[in-house]
N, C-alpha and C positions, 0 to 999 in steps of 0.2 A: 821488895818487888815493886815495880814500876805499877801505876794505879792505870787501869785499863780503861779505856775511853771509848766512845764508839769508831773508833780508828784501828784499834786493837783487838785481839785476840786470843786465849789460851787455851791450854792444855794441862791439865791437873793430874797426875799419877794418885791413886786415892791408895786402888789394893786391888791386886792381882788384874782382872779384868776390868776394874773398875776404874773409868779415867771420868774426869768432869771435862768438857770442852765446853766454851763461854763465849759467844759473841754477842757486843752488844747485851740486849737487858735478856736473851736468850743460853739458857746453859741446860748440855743435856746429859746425864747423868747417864754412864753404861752400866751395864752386868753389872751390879753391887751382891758380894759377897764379902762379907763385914766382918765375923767372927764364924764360929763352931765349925763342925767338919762335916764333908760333903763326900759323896759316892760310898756310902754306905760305910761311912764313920772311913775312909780310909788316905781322906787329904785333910790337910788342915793348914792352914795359913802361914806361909814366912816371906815377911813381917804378919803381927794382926796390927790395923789400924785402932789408934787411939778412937774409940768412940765421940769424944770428948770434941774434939778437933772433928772429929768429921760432923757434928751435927751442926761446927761453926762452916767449913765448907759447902754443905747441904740445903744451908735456908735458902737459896737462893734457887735453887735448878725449879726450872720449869719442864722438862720432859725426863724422862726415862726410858731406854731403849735396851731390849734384850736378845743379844744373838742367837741364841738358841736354848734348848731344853735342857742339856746339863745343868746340873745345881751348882756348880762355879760358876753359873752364869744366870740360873735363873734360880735364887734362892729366896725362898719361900719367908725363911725367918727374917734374914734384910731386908726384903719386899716390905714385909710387915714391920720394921722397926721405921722404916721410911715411913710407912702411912701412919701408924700411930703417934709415936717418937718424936717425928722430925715436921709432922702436918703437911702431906705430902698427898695424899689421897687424892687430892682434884687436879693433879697434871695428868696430863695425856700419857698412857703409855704405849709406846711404839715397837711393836712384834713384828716381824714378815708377815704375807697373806700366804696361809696351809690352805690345806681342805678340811680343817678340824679350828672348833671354837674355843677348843679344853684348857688353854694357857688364858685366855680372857674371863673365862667364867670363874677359873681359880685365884685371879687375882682381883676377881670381881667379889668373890665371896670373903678376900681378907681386906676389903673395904674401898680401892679402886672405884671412881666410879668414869673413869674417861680413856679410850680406846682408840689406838689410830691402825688398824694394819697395813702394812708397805705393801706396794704392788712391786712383784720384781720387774728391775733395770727401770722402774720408773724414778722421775726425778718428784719430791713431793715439798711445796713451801711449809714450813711450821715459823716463818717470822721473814718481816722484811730485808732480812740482809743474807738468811739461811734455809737454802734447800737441800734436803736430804734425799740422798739415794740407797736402795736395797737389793741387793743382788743375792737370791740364794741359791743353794747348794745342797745336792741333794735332799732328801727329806727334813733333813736336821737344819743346819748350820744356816748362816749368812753373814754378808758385810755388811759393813755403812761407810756408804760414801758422804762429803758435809761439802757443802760450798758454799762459798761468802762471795756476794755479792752477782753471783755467777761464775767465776773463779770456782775451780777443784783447789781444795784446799787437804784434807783430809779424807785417808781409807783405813778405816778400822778394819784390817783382813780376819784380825782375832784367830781363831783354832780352824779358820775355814782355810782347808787344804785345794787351794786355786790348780787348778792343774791349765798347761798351757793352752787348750781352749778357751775358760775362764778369764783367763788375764787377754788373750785377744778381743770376747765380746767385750769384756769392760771399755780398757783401751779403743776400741773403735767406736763405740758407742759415747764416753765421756773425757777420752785421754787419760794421761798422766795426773799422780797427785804430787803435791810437796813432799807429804809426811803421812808414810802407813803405819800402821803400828801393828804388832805383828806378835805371835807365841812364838817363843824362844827357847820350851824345856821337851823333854819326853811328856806323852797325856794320853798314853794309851800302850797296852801289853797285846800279844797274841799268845799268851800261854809257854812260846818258846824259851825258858829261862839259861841263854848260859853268854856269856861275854860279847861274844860276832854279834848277834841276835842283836842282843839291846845296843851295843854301840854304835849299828847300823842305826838302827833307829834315832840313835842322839842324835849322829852328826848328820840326819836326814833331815830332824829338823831345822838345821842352821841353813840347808842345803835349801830348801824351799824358802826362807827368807831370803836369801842370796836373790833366790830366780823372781822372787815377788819384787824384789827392788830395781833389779834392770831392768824389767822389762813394765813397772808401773809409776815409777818414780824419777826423778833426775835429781832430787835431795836426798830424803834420810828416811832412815826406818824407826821409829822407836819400839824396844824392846817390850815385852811384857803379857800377860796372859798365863804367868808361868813362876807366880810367887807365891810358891805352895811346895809341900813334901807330904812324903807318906809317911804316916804314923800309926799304922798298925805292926805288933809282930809279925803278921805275915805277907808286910810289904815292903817293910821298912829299908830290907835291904839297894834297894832300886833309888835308893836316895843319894847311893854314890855314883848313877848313872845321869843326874840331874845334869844340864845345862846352868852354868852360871852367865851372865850377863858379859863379862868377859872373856867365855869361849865364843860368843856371838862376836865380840867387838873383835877378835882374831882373824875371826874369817872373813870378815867386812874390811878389815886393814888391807888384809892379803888380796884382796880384789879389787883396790883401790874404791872402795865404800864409804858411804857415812851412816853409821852407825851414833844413833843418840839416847844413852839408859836416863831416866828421869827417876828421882829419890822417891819410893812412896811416901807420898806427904811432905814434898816435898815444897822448893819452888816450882810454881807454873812456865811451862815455855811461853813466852810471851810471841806472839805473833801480826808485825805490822803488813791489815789489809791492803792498804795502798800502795805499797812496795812490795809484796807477796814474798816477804821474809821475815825471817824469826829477829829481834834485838837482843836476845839473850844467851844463844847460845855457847860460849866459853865459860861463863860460870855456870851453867847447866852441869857442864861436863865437868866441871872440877866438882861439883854439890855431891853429884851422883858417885864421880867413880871414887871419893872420900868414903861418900859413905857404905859402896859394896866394897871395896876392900876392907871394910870394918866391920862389915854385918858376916861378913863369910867368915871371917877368923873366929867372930862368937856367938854364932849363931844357937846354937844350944837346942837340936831339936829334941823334941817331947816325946817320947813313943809310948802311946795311950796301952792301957791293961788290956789283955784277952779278952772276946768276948765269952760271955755265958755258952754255953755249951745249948744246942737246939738237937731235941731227941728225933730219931729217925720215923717214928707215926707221924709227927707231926713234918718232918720234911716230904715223905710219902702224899700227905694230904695236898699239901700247896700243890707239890709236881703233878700229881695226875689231875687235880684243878687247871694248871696252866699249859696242862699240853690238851685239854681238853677243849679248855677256849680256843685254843692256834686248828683244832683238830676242824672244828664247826666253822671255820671260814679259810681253811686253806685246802687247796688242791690233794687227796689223798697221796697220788706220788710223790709231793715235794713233802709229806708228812712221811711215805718211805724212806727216803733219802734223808733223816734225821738219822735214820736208825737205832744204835743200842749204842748208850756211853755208861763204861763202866769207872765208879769214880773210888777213890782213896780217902776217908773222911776221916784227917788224922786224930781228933781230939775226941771223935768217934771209938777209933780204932776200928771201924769195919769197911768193909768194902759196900758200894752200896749200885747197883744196876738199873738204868733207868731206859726203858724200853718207849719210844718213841711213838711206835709203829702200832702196838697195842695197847698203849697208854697203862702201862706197869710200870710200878716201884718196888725194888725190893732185896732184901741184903743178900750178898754172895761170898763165897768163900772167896778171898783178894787178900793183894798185897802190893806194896810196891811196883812189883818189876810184874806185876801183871793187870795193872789198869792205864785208863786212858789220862785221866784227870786225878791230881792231888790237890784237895781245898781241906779246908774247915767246916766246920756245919752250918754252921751263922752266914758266911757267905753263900752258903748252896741254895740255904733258906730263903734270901734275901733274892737270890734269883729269881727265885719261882716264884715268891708270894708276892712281887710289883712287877710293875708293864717293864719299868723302865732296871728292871734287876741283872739283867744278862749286859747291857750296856754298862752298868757301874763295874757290874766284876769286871772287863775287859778296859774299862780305865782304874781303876782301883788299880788292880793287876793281887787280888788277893785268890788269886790258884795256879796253878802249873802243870803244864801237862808231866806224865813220868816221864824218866831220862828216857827209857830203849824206845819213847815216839821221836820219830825223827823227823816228822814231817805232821803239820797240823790236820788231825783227821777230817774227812772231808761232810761224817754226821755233824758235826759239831760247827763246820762254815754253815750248814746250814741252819743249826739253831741258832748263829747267830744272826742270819738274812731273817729267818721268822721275826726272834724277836725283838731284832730291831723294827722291823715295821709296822710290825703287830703296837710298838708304845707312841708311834704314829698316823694309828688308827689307819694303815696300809697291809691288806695282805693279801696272800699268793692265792686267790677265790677270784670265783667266779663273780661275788658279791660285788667285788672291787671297781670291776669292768662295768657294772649299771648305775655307779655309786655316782652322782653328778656331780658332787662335791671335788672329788678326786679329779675327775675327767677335767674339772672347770682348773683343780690346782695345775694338771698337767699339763694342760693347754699355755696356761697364763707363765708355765716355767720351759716351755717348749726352746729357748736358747738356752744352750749350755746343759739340760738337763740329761740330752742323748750320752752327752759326754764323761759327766758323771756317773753315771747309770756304770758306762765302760769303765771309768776307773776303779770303781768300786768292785767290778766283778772281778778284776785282772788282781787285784787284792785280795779277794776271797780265792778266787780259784787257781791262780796262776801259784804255784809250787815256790820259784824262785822269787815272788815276792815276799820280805819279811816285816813288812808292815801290814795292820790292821789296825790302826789307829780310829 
């Protein structure tokens, strides 16, 4: 690889979300997610990066920047291999501006001591040649936009699902970038398991990279956000619904697209500032599609042991714990409209009832063809006993609704609007509306967020939609 000058510029594929971008004596490390498994043991890495080689890529980064709260993207144990490990602790790390402090105190107490939060659609300098942009989305997610010298250079779109409002403030507000980098696989179930279902969903996600590249790019997308499988027994199967990198590069052909996959660990795309072009790109593409046509044929994935079995007192406890918290800061009617989900807990064998409305657990005579949900007990657990447990099983994708539901019941969208925003310290109270915190997040995300708000409900509520991602 060409030795990089301050004329130059790169891009580093590390793993999964995780890309190094370098300009100049400035290099900012994204979402590092390094090893072990994430969403409640139900992803786990394909490729894992060699440790080894990444603590030689790693001396150098000066910031770190995390898109949002999922643990493929904000993981706790590689936070903490960086700070310890790699002597990393005294760079800045750069989060969006929430209404909540809870991602900096916890990266502060695993030894962290420097903070920058991004204002959205602000433009912010971190070095003389590099200013970075933050555009979020809904409660969760966000991009990074990167520019050299002034030049749009770089949009890390990552798993944030742009819908065409999104991509107009951008665009009007900053233009076009060279090179977005963008998720390429499925990263999220709604419980419907049977072929239409998920295959909508594959080829939905290729379908949003498509629409993110015309209308924000006039170069190239790079693939990734999406070098992972599931590896539990009761996900495992959804593995043969993944996107590979070359059903991407199909559908970019067929549009007359460019499409560019980079080798984890591979070589860097080299990019000359002064020309606003890449020098490297043909053996890019040879590095890469050598080496997925190679990694696909031996891939050999792992499917981790069952878990322990979790007794039903002890699931009863957590659940009327966390429908209790939701109960003291949410609106009583949106606590009706959860209503009664009756579940299937196969490794159980019983049926098990879970009452909303009166904050009751408790087993029923059930079976198959007469509940709502089929899980396991480990994930049911796992739900209730963290903020952020009802989010993992719906990217996990470790439960299923029973066959004869034919449509996702409408208690259940809303346990998943509770707790989704209840693990963003957001909920449907009156609490919410005096909270200034909040007021000040909404205000400061008042473009694009009406819009959001809209897509997301039309995803929950709208019938003929089949994504919940």
């Amino acid at each position: 690889m060409a030795a990089l000058t301050n004329e130059t510029a790169s891009v580093k594929l590390l793993s999964h979300a995780s890309v190094k971008i370098t300009v100049a004596k400035t290099a900012i490390l994204t979402d590092p997610w390094f090893f072990g498994r994430v969403f409640n043991n139900g992803w786990g890495l394909s490729p894992e990066p060699s440790l080894d080689d990444l603590r030689k890529d790693l001396a150098d980064v000066t910031h770190i920047w995390i898109s949002h709260e999922h643990p493929d993207h904000l993981h706790f144990p590689s936070l903490k291999f960086l700070c310890d490990e790699v002597g990393l602790a005294d760079i800045p790390i750069l989060f969006q501006e929430t209404n909540s402090g809870k991602v900096f105190d916890v990266l502060q107490k695993i030894g962290y001591t420097r903070f920058l939060p991004l204002s959205h659609l602000k433009a912010t300098t971190i070095a003389e040649s590099m200013d970075i942009i933050s555009y979020g989305h809904r409660q969760l997610d966000a991009c990074l936009g990167i520019r050299v010298k002034g030049r749009n250079w770089i949009l890390n779109i990552n798993d944030t699902e742009l819908n065409a409002n999104d991509c107009k403030i951008i665009r009007e507000k900053f233009g076009k970038f060279p090179i977005l980098l963008n998720q390429y696989s499925i990263a999220g179930f709604d419980g419907m398991y049977n072929d239409e279902t998920i295959n909508y969903k594959k080829e939905a996600v290729i379908s949003k990279m498509l629409s993110h590249q015309k209308y924000l790019s006039d170069d190239f997308t790079v693939p990734f956000a999406s070098l992972m499988y599931f590896c539990k027994p009761d996900n495992s199967a959804f593995n043969a619904y993944r996107n590979t990198v070359f059903d991407a590069q199909k559908a970019f052909d067929s549009e007359g697209l460019k499409l560019l996959p980079l080798e984890p660990q591979g070589t860097a795309l080299i990019w000359d500032i002064n020309n606003c072009s890449p020098t490297n790109v043909d053996s890019i593409k040879r590095e890469s599609t050598a080496f997925f046509k190679n990694y696909y044929k031996t891939e050999g994935l792992r499917i981790d042991a069952p878990d322990e079995v979790i007794e039903f007192d002890v699931i009863k406890q957590v659940a009327e714990d966390r429908i209790k918290f939701w109960q003291r800061r949410t609106f009583n009617f949106i606590m009706k409209k959860m209503g009664i989900l009756d579940f299937w807990v196969e490794d159980l064998k019983i049926g098990i009832r879970i009452n909303f409305r009166t904050v009751s657990v408790e087993k029923i005579s059930a079976s198959l063809e007469t509940v709502h949900i089929v899980i396991n007990s480990q994930p049911l657990h796992f739900a209730f006993s963290t903020p952020f447990g009802f989010q993992s099983l719906g990217v996990s994708g470790r439960y299923r609704f029973a066959s004869q539901i034919k449509e996702i019941p409408m208690q259940w969208k809303f346990v998943r609007i509770v707790s989704s925003l209840a693990n963003a310290d957001l909920f449907l109270g009156w609490r919410t509306f005096y909270d200034g915190n909040m007021i000040k997040w909404a205000w400061s995300r008042r473009k694009g967020l009406l819009g959001q708000i809209t897509q997301q409900s039309k995803r929950f509520f709208d019938s003929d939609v089949k994504s919940d991602n």
